[in-house]
C-alpha distance (Angstrom), angle and dihedral (degrees) to the residues before:
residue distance angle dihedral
X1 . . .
X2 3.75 . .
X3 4.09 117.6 .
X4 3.51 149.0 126.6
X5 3.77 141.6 -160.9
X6 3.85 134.2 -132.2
X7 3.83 129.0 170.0
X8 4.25 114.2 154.6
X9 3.85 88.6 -179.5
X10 3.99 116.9 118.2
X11 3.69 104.2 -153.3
X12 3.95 120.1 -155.9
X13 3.93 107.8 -169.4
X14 3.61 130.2 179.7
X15 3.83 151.3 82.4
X16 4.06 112.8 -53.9
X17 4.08 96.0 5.2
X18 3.81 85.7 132.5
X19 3.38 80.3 83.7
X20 3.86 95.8 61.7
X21 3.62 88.4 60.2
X22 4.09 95.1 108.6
X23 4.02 82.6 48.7
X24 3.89 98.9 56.9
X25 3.99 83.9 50.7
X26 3.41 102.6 44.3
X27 4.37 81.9 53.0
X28 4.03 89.0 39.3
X29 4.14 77.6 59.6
X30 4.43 97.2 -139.1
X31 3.37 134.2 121.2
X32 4.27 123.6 -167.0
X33 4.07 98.1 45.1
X34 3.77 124.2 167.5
X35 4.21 117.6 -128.5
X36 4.02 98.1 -141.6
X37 4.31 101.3 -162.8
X38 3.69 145.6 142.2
X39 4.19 125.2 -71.3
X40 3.24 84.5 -122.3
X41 4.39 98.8 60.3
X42 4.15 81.2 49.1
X43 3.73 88.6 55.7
X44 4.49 96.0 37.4
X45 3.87 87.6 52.3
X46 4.07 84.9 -117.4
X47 3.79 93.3 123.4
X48 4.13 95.1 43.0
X49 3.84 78.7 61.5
X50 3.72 96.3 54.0
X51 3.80 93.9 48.1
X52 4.32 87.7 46.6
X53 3.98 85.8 46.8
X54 3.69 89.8 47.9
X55 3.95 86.5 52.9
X56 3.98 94.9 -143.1
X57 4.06 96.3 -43.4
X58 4.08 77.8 110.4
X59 3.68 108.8 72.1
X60 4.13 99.8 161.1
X61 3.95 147.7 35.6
X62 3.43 131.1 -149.5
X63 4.14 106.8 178.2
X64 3.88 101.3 153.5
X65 3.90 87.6 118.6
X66 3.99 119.8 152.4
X67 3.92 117.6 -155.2
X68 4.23 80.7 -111.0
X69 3.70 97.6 45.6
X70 4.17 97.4 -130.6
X71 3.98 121.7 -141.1
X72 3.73 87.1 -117.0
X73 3.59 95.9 56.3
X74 3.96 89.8 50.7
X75 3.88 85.4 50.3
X76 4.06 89.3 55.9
X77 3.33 92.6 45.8
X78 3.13 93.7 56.8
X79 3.39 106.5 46.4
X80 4.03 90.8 49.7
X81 4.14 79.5 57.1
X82 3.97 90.9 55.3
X83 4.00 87.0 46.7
X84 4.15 106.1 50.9
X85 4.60 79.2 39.1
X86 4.39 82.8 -117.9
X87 3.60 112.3 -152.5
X88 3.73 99.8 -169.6
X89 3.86 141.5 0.3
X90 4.02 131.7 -127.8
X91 3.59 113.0 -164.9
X92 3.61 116.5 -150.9
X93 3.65 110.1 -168.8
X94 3.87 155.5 43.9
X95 4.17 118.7 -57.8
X96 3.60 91.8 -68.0
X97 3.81 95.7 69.5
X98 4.00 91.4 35.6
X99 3.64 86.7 59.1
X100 3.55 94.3 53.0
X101 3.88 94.0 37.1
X102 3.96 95.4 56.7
X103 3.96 96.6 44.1
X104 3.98 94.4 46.0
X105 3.71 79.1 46.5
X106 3.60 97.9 70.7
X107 4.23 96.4 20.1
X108 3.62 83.6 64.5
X109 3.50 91.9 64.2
X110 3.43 104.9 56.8
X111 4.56 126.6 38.6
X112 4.09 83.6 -110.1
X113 3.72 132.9 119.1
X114 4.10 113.7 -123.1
X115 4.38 83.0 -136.1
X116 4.19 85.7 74.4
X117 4.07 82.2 56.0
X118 3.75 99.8 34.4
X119 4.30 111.6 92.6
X120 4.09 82.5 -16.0
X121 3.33 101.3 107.1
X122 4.00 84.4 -138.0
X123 3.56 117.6 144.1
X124 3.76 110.9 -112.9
X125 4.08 119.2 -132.2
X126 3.77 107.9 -81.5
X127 4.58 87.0 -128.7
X128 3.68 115.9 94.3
X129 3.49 138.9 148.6
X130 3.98 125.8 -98.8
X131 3.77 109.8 -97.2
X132 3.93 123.4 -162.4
X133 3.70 110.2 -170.3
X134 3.64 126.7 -145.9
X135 3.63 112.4 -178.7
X136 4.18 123.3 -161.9
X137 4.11 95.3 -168.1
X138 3.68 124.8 61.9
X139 3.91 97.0 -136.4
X140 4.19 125.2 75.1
X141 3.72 102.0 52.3
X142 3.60 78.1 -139.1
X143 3.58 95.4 151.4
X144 3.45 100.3 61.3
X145 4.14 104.2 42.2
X146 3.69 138.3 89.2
X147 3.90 90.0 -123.7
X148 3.83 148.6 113.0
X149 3.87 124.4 179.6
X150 3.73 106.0 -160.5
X151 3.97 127.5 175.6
X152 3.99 129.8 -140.3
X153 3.58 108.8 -143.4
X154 3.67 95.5 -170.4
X155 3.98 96.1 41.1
X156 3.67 90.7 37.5
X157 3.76 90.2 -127.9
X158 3.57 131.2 159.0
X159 3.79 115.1 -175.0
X160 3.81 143.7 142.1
X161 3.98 123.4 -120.3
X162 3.66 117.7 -150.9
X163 3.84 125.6 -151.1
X164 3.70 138.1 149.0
X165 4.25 79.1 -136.5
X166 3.91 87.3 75.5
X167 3.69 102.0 67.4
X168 3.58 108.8 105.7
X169 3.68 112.9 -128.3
X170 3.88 92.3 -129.7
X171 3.82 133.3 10.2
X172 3.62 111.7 -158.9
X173 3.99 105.9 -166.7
X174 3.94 116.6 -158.8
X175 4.05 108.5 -176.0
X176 3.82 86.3 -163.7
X177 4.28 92.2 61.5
X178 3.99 78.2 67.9
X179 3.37 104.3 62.6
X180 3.32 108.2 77.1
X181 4.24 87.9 55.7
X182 3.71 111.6 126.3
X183 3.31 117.9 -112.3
X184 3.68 99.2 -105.6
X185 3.54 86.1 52.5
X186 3.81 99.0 53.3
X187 3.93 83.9 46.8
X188 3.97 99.0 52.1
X189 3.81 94.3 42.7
X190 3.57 96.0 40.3
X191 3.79 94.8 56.1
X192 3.70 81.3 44.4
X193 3.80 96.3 67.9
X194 3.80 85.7 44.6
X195 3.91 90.9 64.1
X196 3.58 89.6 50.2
X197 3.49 100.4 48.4
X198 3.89 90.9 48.9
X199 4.22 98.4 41.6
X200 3.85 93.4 33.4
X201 4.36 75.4 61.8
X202 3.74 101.4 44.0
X203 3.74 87.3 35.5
X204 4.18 112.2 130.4
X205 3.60 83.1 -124.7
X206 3.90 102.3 53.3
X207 3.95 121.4 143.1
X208 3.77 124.2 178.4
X209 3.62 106.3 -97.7
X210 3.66 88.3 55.5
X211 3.86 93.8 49.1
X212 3.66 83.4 55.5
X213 3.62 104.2 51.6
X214 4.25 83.0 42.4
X215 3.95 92.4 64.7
X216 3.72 96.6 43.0
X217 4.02 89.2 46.2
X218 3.63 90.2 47.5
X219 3.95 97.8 47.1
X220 3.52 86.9 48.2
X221 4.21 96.1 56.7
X222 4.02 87.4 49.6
X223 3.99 98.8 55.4
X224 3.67 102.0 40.3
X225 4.03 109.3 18.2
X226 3.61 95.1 88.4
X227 3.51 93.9 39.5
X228 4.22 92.9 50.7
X229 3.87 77.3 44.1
X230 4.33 93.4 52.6
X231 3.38 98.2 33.6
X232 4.67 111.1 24.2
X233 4.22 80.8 -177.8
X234 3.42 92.6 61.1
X235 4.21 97.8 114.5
X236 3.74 86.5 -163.7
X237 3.17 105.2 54.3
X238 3.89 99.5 35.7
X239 3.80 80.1 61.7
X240 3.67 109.3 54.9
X241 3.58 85.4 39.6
X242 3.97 89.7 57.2
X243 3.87 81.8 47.9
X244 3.23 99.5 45.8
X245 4.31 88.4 49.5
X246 3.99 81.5 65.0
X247 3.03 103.8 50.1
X248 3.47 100.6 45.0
X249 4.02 87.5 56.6
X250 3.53 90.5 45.6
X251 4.06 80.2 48.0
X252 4.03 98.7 53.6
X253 4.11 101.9 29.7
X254 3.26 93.4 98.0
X255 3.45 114.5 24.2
X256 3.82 87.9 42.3
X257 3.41 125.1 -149.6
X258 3.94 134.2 -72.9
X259 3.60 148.8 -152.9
X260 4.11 100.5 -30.1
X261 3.96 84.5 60.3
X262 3.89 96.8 44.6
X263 3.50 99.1 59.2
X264 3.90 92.3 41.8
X265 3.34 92.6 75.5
X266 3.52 109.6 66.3
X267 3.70 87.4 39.3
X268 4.14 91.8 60.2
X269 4.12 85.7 41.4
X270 3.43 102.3 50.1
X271 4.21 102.2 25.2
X272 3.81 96.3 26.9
X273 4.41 85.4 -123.3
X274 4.08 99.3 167.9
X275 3.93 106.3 -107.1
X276 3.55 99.3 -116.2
X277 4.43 91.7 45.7
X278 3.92 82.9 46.4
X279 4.38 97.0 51.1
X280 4.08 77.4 45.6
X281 4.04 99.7 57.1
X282 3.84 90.2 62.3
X283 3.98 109.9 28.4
X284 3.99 90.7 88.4
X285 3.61 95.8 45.4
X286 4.12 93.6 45.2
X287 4.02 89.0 49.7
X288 3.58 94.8 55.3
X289 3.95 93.9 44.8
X290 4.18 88.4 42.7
X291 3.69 93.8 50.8
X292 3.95 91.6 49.2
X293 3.84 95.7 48.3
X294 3.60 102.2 38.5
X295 3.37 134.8 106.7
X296 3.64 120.2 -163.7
X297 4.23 96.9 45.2
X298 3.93 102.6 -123.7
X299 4.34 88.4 123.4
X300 4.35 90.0 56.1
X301 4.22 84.9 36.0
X302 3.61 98.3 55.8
X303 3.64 95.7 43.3
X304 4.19 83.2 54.4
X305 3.78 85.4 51.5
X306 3.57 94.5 64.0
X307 4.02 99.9 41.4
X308 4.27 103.0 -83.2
X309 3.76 121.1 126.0
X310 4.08 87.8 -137.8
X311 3.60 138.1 -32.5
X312 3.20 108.8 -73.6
X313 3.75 86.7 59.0
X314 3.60 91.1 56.0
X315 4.09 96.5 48.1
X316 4.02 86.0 52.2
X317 3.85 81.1 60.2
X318 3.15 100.0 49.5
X319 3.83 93.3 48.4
X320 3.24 86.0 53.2
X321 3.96 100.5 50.7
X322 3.92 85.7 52.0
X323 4.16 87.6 50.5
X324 4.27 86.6 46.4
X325 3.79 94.2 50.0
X326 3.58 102.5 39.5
X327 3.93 96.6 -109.7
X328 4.44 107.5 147.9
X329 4.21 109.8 -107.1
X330 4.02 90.6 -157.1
X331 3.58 146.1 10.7
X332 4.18 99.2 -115.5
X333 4.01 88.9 121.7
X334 3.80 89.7 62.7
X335 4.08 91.9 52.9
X336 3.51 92.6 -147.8
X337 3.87 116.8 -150.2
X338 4.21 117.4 -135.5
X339 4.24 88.1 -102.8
X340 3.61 91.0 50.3
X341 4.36 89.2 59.1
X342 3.91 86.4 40.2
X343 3.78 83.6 64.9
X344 3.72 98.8 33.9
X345 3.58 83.3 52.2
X346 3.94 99.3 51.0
X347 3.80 97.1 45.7
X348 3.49 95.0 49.1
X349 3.91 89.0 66.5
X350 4.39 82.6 94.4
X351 3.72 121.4 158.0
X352 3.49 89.4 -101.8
X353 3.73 93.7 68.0
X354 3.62 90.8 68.5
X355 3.86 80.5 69.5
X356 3.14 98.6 66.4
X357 3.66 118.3 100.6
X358 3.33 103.6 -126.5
X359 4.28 123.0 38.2
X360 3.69 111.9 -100.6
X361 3.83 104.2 -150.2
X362 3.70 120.8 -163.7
X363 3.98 85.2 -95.5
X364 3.52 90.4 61.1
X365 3.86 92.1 52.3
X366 3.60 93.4 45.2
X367 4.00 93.2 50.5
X368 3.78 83.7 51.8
X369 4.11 93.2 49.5
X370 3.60 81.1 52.0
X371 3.48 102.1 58.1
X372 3.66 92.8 43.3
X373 3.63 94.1 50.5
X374 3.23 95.4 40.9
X375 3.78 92.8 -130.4
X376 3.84 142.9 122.7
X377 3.55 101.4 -106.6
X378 3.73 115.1 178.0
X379 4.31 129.7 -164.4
X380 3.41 114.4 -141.4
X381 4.01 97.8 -136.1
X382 3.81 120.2 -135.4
């Protein structure tokens, strides 16, 4: 097989390396950057401790962040960017702020809206700003990947951009910014990085180092997700689920992700499910249906990789992961009416379904719907 294998990010990982912020931008070589973070590190005192760690290198903030980082928001960040003459970005956050960061990154270059870029197709301007990512969950791999997931308010879009712009220039991961997650939080993005770990493996577009970093991700999420989950103090667990976050983005940047991710989408846009709880509700159901129709064995070898006897064994697992960290197996509570799967079933048809390594068809989807809803849902055939 033909493939090849890019990642540009330095990563800095450990205990404390918040404090080697001023370090990374003394070597990044910029003065006058912008922190981009939540409302909610402006409020905690998290981001005055960035800016005094950054020792005046840090001369704006931008924390108008939603949990689905809107095109508007992007647009004002932005333009606040083109106004204080930013040199360079630090994102402070989980994926929703690294979306943001790297699209206002590169929109702040240029007089341009990010909606002519976002579901376009358009190429975006090859000028951006350096970004150095600092993430505070363990669970998007944001920090090392070439991608932004923005959301159109008014078009009620929700759609990934890809450039080679968005990787940050340095990702420096504390394990001790994660520890004051919520356990929801811990839960939703955890399960998250086991998604990608698993579909950046059975991706179409998997390549051996990738496959590698998937396993060792994956193993990872198993041992100490429910104990990060239990016990958020935990130092190590917190770390090797910080690690484990990496990898799995180093894991799924290229091969991308697949069917689990697709249909998450329209589930967080139209029933506000968090990302990473929404990737969860389907991963077991799409490894037991990937394993039985495919052809080459890389579903059933991956789940021997990481210690099952077969697939099925290794979607019972994950079901019960989801049960042991409070994570929702189905979608009864939302009593879901035969026009509301139609459309859950169209708008799950995302690029990234062509990913996956077997076709979903619309009876595939349907069967799925069903098993969430717990209903008898029939197809009329053609």
């Amino acid at each position: 097989m033909d493939w090849n294998y890019q990642q540009p990010v330095k990563i800095i990982f450990g205990n404390g390396k918040l404090s080697a912020l001023k370090e990374v931008i003394a070597e990044l070589g910029e003065t006058d950057g912008i922190l981009i973070c939540s409302r909610s590190f402006r409020k905690s005192g998290l981001a005055d401790k960035v800016m005094a760690e950054a020792d005046g290198l840090l001369t704006a903030v931008y924390s108008d962040v939603s949990p689905n980082p809107e095109v508007s928001e992007v647009d004002a960040c932005a333009e606040l960017m083109r106004e204080q003459g930013s040199k360079f970005v630090v994102a402070l956050g989980g994926g929703s702020v690294m979306d943001l960061a790297k699209a206002a990154a590169t929109i702040a270059t240029v007089d341009d809206s990010i909606r002519l870029y976002h579901g376009t197709g358009k190429a975006l301007p090859e000028t951006f700003l350096p970004l150095i990512a600092v993430p505070t969950t363990s669970g998007t791999g944001s920090e090392v990947t070439s991608v932004s997931v923005l959301s159109d308010y008014e078009t009620g879009k929700k759609a990934p951009i890809l450039s080679p712009n968005f990787f940050p220039a340095y990702a420096v991961v504390d394990p001790e910014l994660t520890y004051t997650c919520p356990p929801t939080v811990t839960a939703c993005s955890g399960i998250d990085v086991l998604c990608q770990a698993i579909e950046g493996y059975w991706s179409v577009n998997h390549q051996p180092i990738c496959d590698a970093l998937a396993i060792h991700a994956a193993k990872l999420v198993f041992e100490h997700l429910p104990v990060a989950y239990a016990n958020p103090t935990d130092a190590t667990a917190r770390e090797k689920m910080a690690e484990a976050s990496v990898i799995a983005g180093l894991a799924f940047a290229l091969p991308k992700t697949t069917s689990s991710h697709a249909m998450s989408y329209p589930l967080t846009n139209l029933y506000g499910i968090p990302h990473g709880e929404a990737c969860g509700l389907t991963i077991d159901y799409f490894a037991k249906v990937n394993a039985l129709l495919e052809t080459d064995g890389r579903v059933t070898a991956f789940a021997k990789a990481i210690g099952f006897t077969d697939a099925d064994e290794m979607a019972n697992a994950i079901t019960a992961l989801k049960k042991q960290i409070g994570l929702r197996t189905d979608l009864t509570d939302l009593d879901l009416s035969d026009a509301q799967i139609d459309e859950l079933v169209q708008l799950s048809h995302h690029p990234n379904l062509e990913n996956n390594p077997v076709k979903i068809t619309d009876d595939i989807l349907y069967d799925l719907f069903g098993t969430l809803t717990k209903k008898d849902i029939y197809v009329e055939q053609p």
